[in-house]
C-alpha positions in Angstrom: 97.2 358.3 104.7 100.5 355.9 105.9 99.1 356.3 109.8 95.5 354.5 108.1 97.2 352.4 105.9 99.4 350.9 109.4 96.6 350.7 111.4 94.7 348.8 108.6 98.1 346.6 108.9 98.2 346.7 112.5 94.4 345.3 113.0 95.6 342.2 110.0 98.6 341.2 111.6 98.6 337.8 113.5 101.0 338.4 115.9 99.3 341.6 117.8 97.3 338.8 119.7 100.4 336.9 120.2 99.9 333.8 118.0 102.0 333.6 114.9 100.9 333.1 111.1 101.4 330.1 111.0 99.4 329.3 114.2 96.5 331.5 112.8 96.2 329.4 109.3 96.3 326.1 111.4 93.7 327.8 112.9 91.6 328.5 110.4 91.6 325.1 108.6 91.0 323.0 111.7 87.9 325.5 112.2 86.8 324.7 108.4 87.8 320.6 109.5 85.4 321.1 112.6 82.6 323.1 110.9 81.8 320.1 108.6 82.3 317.3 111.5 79.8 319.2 113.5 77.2 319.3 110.2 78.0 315.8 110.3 77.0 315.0 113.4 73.8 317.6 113.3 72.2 316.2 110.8 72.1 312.7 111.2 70.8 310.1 110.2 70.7 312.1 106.6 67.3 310.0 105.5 63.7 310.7 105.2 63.8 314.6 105.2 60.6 316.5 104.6 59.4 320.2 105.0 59.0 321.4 108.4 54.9 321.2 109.8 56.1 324.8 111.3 57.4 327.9 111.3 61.2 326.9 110.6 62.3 328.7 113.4 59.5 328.3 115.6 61.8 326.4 118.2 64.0 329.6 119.1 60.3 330.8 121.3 59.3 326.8 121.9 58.7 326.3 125.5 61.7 324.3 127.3 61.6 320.5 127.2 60.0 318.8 130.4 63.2 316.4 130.4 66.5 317.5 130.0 69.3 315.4 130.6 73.0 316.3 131.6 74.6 313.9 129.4 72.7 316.4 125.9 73.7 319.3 127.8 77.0 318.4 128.4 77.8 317.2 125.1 76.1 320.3 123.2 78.4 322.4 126.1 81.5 320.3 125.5 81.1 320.2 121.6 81.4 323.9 120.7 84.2 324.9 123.0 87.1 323.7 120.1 84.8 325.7 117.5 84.9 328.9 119.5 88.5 328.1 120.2 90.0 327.9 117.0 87.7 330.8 115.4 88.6 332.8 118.6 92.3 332.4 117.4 91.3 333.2 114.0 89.5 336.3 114.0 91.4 337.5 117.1 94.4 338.1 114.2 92.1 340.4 112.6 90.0 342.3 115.2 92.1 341.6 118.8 91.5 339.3 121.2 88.5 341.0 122.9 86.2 341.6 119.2 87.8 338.3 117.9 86.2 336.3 121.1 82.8 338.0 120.7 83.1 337.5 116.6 83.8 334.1 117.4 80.9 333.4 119.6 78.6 334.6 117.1 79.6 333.0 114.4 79.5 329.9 116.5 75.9 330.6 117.6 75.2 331.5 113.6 75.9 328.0 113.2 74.0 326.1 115.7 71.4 328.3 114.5 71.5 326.7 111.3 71.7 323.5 111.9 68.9 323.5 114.8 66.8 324.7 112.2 68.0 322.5 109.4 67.1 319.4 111.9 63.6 321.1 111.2 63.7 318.9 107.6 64.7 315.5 109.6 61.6 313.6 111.6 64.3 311.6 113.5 66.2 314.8 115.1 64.0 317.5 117.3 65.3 321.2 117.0 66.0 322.7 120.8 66.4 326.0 121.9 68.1 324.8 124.8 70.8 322.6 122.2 71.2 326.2 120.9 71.9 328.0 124.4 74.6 325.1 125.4 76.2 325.7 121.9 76.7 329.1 122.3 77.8 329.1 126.0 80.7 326.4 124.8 81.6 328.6 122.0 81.5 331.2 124.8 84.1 329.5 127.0 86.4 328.1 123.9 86.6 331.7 122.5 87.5 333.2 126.0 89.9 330.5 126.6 91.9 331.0 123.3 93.7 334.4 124.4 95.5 332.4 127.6 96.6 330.2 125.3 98.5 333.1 123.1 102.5 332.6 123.8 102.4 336.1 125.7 100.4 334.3 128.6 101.4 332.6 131.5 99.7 329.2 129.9 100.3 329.6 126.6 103.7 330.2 127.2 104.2 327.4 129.1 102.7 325.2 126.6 104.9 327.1 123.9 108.1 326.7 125.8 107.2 323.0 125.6 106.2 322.2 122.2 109.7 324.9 121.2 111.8 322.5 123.6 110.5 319.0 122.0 109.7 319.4 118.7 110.5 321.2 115.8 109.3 324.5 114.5 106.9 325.2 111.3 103.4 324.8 110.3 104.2 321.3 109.2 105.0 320.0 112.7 102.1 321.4 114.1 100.3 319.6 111.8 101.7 316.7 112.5 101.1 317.3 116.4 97.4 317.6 115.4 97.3 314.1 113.7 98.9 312.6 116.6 96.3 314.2 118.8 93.1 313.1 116.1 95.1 310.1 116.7 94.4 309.8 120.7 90.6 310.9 119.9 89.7 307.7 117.8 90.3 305.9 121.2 86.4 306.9 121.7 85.7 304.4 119.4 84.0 301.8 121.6 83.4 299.3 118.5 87.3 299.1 117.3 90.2 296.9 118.6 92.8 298.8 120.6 94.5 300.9 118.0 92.5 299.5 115.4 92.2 302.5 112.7 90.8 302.3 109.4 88.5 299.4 109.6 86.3 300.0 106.7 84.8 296.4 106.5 81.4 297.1 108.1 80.9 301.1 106.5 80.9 299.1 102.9 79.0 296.0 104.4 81.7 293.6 103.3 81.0 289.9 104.0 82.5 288.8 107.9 85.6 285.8 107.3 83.8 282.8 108.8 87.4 281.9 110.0 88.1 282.8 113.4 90.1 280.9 115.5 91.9 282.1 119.1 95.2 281.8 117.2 94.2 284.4 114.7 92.5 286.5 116.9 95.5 287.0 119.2 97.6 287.0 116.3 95.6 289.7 114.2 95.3 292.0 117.6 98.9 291.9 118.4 99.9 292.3 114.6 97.5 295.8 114.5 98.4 296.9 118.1 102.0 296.5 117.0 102.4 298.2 114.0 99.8 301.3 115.7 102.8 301.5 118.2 105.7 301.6 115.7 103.7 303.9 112.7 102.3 306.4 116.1 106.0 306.6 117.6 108.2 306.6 114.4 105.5 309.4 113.4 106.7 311.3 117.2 110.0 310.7 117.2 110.7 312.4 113.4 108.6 315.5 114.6 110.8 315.5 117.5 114.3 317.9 117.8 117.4 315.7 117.6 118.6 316.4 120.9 115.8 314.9 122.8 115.0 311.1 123.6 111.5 310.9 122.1 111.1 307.4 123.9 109.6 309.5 127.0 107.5 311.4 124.6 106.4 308.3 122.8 105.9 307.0 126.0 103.6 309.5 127.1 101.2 309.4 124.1 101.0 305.8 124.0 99.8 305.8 128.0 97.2 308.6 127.7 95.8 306.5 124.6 95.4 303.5 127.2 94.1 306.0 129.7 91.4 307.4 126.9 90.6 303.5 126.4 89.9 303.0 130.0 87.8 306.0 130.2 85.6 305.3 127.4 85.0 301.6 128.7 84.1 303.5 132.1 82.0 306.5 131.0 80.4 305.7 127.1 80.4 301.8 127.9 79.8 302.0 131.2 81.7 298.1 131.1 81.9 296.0 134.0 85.1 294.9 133.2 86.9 298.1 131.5 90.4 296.5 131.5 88.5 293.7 129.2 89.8 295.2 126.1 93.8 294.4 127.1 93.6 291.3 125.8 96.9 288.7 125.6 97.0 289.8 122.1 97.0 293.6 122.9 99.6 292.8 125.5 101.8 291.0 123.3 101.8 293.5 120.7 102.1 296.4 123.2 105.6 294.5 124.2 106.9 293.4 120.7 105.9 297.1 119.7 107.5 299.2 122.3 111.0 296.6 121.7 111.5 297.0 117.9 110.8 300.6 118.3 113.4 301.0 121.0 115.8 301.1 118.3 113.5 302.1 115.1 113.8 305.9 117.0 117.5 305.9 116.4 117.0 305.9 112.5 117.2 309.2 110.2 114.2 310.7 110.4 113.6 310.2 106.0 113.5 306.3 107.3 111.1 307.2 110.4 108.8 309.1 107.9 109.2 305.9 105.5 108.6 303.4 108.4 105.9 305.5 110.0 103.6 305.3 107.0 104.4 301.6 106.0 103.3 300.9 109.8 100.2 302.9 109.6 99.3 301.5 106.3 100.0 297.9 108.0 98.2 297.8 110.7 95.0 299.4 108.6 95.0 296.3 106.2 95.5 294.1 109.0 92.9 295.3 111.2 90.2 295.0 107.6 92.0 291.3 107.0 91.4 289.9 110.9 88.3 288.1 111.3 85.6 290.0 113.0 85.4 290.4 116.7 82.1 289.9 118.5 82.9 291.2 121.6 83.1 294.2 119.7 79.9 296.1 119.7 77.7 298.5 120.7 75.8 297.5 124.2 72.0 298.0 123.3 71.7 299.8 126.4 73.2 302.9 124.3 71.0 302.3 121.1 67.9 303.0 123.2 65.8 306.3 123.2 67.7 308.9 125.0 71.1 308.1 123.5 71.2 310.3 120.6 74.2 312.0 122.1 76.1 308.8 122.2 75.4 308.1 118.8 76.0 311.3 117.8 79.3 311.4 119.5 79.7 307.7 118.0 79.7 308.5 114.3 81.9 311.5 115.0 84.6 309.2 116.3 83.6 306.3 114.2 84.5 308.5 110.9 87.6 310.4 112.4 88.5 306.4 112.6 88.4 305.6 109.7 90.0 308.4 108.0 92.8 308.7 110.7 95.3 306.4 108.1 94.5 307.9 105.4 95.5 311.7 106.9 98.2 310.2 108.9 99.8 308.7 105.4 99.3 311.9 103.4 101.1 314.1 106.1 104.1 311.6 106.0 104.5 310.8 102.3 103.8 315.2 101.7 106.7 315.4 104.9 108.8 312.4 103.3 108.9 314.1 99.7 110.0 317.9 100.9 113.3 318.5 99.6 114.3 319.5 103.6 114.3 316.7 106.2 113.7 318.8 108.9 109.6 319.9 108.6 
């Protein structure tokens, strides 16, 4: 009866594949986040549904599609490998790695099942067989990939060692580390200013300001690119140890953001000028951002939580108070048929945008009002 009841233990216990308790729940709630953004993006446009002419599930023995373009493939491929990840991770705790990677893919192919065949009800999406195979081979390669990632392997303990050496411990700080990485993500978004998170203006059809002049555009740019660099880098620096400069850190995340903008210009744009978008403005704020928060990391980390939201919160009124941008847009080249994985990918982005503030400000004032100052 005890050698059941331990082996019942053993085959619950997070750490037996090598990722701790805390890692596993983080796991499971950024799988729960993902589930919905990929319903989201499945079943769009969410208008004119109607009862399937078919067999709902007649596309699973559909003959393949004449034309299939890498860009669908790559995107259906590319989309499922976080899912199979962080359920990988998940049910890995439960089952092992091995059972938890195969439990993981299925669940993940359970899914795309479901939503191929609740795009059966919407005239503007086509259910695909072959949208169901690239799912399930990305959820595939995610759920493999998640045991190397387990502290006991050479990668994962690499990345471990890191993340132990820079930044605090706890569940807390690794959800802050996810933030700043949603953070670097809503640099997809073609049709926002650099940094320019939670404008809401145009998803509740507000009336555009007739104003705009060049003063207030450069103005408005630099103001929103400015507080982005201070609310981002105060947000770093009080996840960070004490004993470690986080300007290198900050540093770092700020480049690969400008890196992320560059390849989106290049690759979703396709922009004859992708350096277009580093305007004077953007420039000036860049400068005036990265000064002021030269010595803003020096603070107590209860004032770098304090000044990290106010920032955020800033440069999110800001960016819905500047006048509109025309330059700003999406090309009509990507609106055309064929493009359904842009605009797919679009609204994913577009919404993480747009909600970035307001999860950014919640995880500061919840890590602002713990009675510890160290998350």
């Amino acid at each position: 009866m005890d050698q059941a009841r331990g082996e019942q233990q053993a085959r619950h216990d997070p750490q037996r594949t090598g990722f701790s308790a805390n890692t596993v729940r983080l796991a499971w709630t950024l799988a729960l986040a993902y589930l919905l953004v990929i319903g989201y993006a499945s079943l769009l446009p969410f208008r004119d549904w109607r009862w399937p002419p078919e067999e709902i599930l007649h596309f699973l023995a559909a003959p393949w599609p004449r034309f299939i373009t890498p860009q669908d493939l790559a995107v259906n491929f590319a989309a499922y490998i976080p899912l199979g990840l962080l359920l990988s991770v998940g049910f890995g705790a439960r089952y092992g790695p091995a059972r938890g990677a195969v439990a993981a893919t299925l669940a993940a192919a359970l899914l795309s099942v479901t939503m191929e065949a609740v795009q059966m009800f919407l005239p503007a999406r086509i259910a695909s067989n072959v949208d169901l195979l690239a799912n399930t081979l990305g959820a595939l390669v995610g759920a493999m990939a998640a045991p190397l990632l387990a502290p006991a392997q050479l990668i994962g303990g690499k990345i471990r060692s890191l993340r132990s050496r820079l930044f605090l411990e706890g569940m807390a700080a690794d959800t802050g580390l996810v933030i700043v990485g949603l953070w670097l993500i809503t640099q997809f978004h073609i049709t926002a200013q650099v940094f320019g998170t939670g404008a809401i203006r145009a998803t509740f059809d507000l009336p555009p300001y007739s104003i705009h002049t060049p003063w207030l555009a450069l103005s408005s740019e630099a103001m929103v690119v400015l507080f982005s660099v201070l609310g981002v880098g105060l947000m770093l620096a009080a996840l960070m140890r004490d004993h470690d400069h986080p300007m290198l850190v900050i540093a770092a995340v700020i480049g690969a953001a400008l890196v992320l903008k560059i390849v989106s210009a290049v690759t979703l744009v396709q922009a004859s000028a992708p350096l277009g978008w580093l305007t004077p403005g953007v420039l000036l704020g860049l400068g005036a951002g990265w000064l002021l928060l030269w010595g803003a990391v020096r603070l107590a980390r209860p004032v770098q939580l304090a000044g990290a939201a106010a920032c955020i919160v800033a440069a999110a009124v800001v960016i819905n108070l500047a006048p509109d941008n025309p330059y700003h847009s999406v090309p009509p080249r990507l609106l055309v048929r064929g493009a359904s994985h842009f605009l797919n990918f679009s609204g994913i982005v577009r919404a993480l945008s747009e909600l970035w503030p307001v999860l950014a400000t919640g995880f500061l004032l919840y890590a602002l009002g713990a009675r510890r100052h160290r998350l």
